[in-house]
N, C-alpha and C positions, 0 to 999 in steps of 0.2 A: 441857334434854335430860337423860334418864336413864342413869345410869350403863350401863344395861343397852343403852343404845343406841349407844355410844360400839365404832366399828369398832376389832380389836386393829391394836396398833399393827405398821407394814410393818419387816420386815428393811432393814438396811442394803441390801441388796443390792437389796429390791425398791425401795426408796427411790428407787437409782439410774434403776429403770427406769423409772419415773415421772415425771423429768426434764425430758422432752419434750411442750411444750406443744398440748391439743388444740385440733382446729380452728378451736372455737369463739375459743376465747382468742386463739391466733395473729391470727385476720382481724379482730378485733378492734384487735387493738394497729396492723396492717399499715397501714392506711390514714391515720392521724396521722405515722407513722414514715415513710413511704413520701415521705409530704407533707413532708418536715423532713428528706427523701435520708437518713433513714439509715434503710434497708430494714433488714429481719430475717432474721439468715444465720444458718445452720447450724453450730457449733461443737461441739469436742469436747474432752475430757480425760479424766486418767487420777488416782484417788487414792490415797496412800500405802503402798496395799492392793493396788494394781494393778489395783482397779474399772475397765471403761470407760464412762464417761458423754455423753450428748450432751444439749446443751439450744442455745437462741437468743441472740443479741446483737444489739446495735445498739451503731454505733461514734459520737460525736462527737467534733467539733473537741479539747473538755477533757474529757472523762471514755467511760468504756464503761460500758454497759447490757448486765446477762444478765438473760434471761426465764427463770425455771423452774418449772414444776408439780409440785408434793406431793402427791397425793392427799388423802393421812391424816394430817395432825400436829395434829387438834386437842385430844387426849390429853397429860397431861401426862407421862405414862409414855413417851410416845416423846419427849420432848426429848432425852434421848442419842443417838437416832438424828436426829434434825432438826438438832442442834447442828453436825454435821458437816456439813451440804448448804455452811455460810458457809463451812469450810475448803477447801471444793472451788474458792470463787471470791477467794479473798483475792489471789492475782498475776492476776487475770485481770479482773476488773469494778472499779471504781470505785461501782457501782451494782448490790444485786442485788432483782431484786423475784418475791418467791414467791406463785405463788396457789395456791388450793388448791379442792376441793369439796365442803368442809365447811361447815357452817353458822356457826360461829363460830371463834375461836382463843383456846386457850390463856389468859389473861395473863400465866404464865409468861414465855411466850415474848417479852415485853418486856424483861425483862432479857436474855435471850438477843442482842436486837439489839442492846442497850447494849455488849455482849462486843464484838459485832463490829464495833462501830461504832469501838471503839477500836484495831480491828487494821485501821483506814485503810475498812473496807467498810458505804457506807450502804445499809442492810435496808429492805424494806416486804413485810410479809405482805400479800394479799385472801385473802377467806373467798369461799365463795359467795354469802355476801348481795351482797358488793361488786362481784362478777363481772357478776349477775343485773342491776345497775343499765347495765349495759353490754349485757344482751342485747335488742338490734333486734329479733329475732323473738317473743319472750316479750311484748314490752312489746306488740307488733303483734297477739298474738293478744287478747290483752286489749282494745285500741281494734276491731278486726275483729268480736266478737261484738258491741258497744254497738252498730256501724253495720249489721249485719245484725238486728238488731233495730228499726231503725228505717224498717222496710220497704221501701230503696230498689231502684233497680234493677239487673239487671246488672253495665251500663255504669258505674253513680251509682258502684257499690260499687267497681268497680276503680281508677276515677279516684279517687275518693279513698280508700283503701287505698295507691294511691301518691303521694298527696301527701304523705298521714301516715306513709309507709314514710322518702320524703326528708328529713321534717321530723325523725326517730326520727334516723334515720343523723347528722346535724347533730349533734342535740343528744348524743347517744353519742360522737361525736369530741370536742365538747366536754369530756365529762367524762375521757374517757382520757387527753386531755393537761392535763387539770390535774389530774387524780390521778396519774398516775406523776409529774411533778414539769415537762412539756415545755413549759408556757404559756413561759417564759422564753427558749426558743429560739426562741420564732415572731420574734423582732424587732422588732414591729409590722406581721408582713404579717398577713392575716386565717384566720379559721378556715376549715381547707377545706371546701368546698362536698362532697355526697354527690357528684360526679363525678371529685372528685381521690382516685383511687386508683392501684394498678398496674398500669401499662404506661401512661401517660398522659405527656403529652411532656415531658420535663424543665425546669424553670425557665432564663431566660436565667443566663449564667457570676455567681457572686457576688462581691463584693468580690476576693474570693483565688479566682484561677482552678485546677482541679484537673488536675496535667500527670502522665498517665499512661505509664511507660517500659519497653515491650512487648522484648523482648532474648531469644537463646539464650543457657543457662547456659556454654555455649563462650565466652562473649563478657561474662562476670561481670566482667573486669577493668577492662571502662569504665564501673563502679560503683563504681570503688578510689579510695580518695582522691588528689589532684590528675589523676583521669582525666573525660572527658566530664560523667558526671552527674553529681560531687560541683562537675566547675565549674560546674554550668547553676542548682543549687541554693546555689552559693555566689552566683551573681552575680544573680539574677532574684528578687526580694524578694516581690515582686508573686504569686506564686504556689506550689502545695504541688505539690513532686515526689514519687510516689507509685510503688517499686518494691515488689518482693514481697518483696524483706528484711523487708518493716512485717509480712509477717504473722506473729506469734507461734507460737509453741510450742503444740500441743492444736486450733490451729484448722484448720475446713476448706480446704486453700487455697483450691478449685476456687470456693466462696462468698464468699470474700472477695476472688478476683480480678476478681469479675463482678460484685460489689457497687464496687469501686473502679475498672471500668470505664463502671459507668452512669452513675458522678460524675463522671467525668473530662469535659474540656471539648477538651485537647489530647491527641492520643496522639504519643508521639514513639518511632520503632519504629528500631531500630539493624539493619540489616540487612546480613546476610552471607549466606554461602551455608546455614550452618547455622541461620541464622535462616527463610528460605524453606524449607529443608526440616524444619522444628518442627512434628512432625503437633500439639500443644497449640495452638501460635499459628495455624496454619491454619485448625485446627476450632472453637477456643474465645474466639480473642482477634480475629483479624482480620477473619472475618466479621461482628462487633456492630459493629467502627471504621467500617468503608465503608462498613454498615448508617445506622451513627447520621452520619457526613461528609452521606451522601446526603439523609437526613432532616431531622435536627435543626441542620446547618452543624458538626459538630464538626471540626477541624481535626488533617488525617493530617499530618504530620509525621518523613520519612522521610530519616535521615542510613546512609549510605553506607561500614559500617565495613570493608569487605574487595572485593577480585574476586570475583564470583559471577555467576549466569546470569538477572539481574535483569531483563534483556530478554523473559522469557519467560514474565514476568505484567505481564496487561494492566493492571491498577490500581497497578503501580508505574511505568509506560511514561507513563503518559500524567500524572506527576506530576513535580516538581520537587524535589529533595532536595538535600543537602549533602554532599561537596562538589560542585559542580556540575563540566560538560565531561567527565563521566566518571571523575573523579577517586574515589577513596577514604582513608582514614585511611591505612589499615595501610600501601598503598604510595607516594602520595605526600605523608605528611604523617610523615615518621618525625622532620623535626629539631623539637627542643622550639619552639625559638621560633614555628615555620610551626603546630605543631599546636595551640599557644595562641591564635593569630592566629586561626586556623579556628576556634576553641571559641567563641571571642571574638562571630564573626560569626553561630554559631549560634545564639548567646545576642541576640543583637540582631534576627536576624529572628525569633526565639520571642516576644521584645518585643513588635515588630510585631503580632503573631499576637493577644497578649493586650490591646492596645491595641485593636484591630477589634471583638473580642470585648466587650470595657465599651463601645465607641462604640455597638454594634450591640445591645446591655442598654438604654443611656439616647435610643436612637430608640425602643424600645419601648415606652416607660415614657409 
């Protein structure tokens, strides 16, 4: 490519705006990710400047995944401004991987990642060649004209247009998970099939079941150390307790509660009268639980922190919670020893809960 060809390089600023990966890219990556529960959510941040940026992530077990798009860095005259996209993610990813719509990159920008590799963040540029090997439709209109040339019919032509559309989609997941670095989280389960995308019913609970703790912030102090959920997490080994404390500084909540609710296997919802009337948990959280209980068997989970007017929804009426006989924390558990006892017992029917949950994994298997 000639000098003369080479777009000038973007302001810092537009740089920023550029961040946000397109369609194309996003549904691309979605379906591998999707397949491996760790969907792709929306995040944000702000840089030293006071920039606001948004771009994607994916969370796993050991490390975070941010997705971001470049347009323009394949100029070596923008590495000043490229250099800084790594400082945007040095507290926030473990992983950052930048595409871009260029035909090539740099080589500079190999040292570039060397920098930042050293400041704890591992880098991967894609150009658009590397994209293109990822696009289903591109590849399809290519095989599409060889088969219209081959004089078939109709019918010939759409059946197989979608054989070779499912066969494209296969082998494209393929490559996205072993190019972004994912072949190592599949475990030994298999590559997903062109069906496993999103909205598709989630995998039975895995080794470590994911317990999701749905609460009003009125009611933050039974997230205090030696109170309810620091003891359900200190004693239940077996499984990840998962409050909104985990979510970071810069990030969406509203995405990353509904990413860590699609995971969840249990929800265990603390209720008060301030928790019943939480227009977020009404409209955001409680409807997907009784959603997914009804659906998929996930396990509602409802302890009894205060008096309230609980009689008065039908899907806590016709459920079983803790304390039982109408009992609650605040008023008949105030001595230390009775409230350990009772913690004690909730922690052992959650047990219960997750034992069901493996038993009902390895009938299916």
């Amino acid at each position: 490519m000639s000098d003369t060809q080479i777009t000038a390089c973007p302001t810092y600023e537009e740089m920023l705006k550029q961040l946000l990966l397109p369609n194309g890219i996003r549904e691309l990556l979605a379906a591998p990710l999707d397949y491996l529960r760790l969907p792709l959510v929306r995040a944000a941040g702000d840089d030293a400047l006071g920039n606001v940026f948004s771009y994607y992530q994916a969370r796993a077990a050991d490390q975070r995944f941010a997705f971001v798009y470049v347009a323009n860095i394949q100029d070596k005259s923008c590495a000043s401004v490229v250099q800084n996209v790594g400082q945007l993610f040095f507290s926030r990813a473990e992983r950052l991987l930048v595409f871009s719509g260029v035909e090539f990159m740099f080589p500079g920008y190999r040292n570039l990642i060397k920098v930042w590799q050293k400041r704890g963040l591992e880098v991967e540029f894609f150009a658009k060649y590397d994209i293109d090997l990822f696009d289903v439709e591109k590849q399809l209109q290519t095989e599409r004209q060889q088969i219209e040339r081959e004089g078939k019919s109709a019918s010939q032509l759409a059946e197989e247009e979608q054989q070779l559309r499912q066969q494209l989609e296969t082998v494209v997941r393929e490559r996205v998970i072993e190019q972004i670095g994912l072949a190592g989280m599949l475990n030994g389960k298999p590559t997903p099939s062109p069906g496993d995308s999103t909205g598709v019913k989630p995998e039975p609970p895995p080794q470590r079941v994911q317990i999701f703790v749905s609460y009003s912030h009125e009611d933050k102090s039974y997230l205090d150390k030696g109170e309810l959920i620091e003891f359900i997490r200190g004693t239940i080994k077996s499984a990840d307790i998962w409050t909104d404390r985990a979510i970071d500084g810069g990030d969406l909540f509203d995405d990353v509660i509904q990413t860590a609710i699609t995971r969840s296997h249990i929800a265990v919802l603390l209720i008060s009268q301030a928790f019943l009337n939480s227009k977020y948990v009404a409209e955001n959280e409680l409807p997907k639980f009784l959603e997914r209980a009804e659906s998929e068997g996930v396990v509602v989970f409802p302890v009894m922190l205060s008096a309230c007017q609980w009689p008065k929804h039908d899907w806590l009426k016709k459920r079983n919670f803790l304390p039982a006989e109408g009992q609650n924390v605040e008023q008949h558990y105030k001595d230390k020893g009775d409230r350990k006892a009772l913690y004690t017992k909730i922690c052992e029917d959650l047990e219960d809960q997750i034992n069901k949950l493996h038993k009902l994994t390895q009938s299916d298997k």
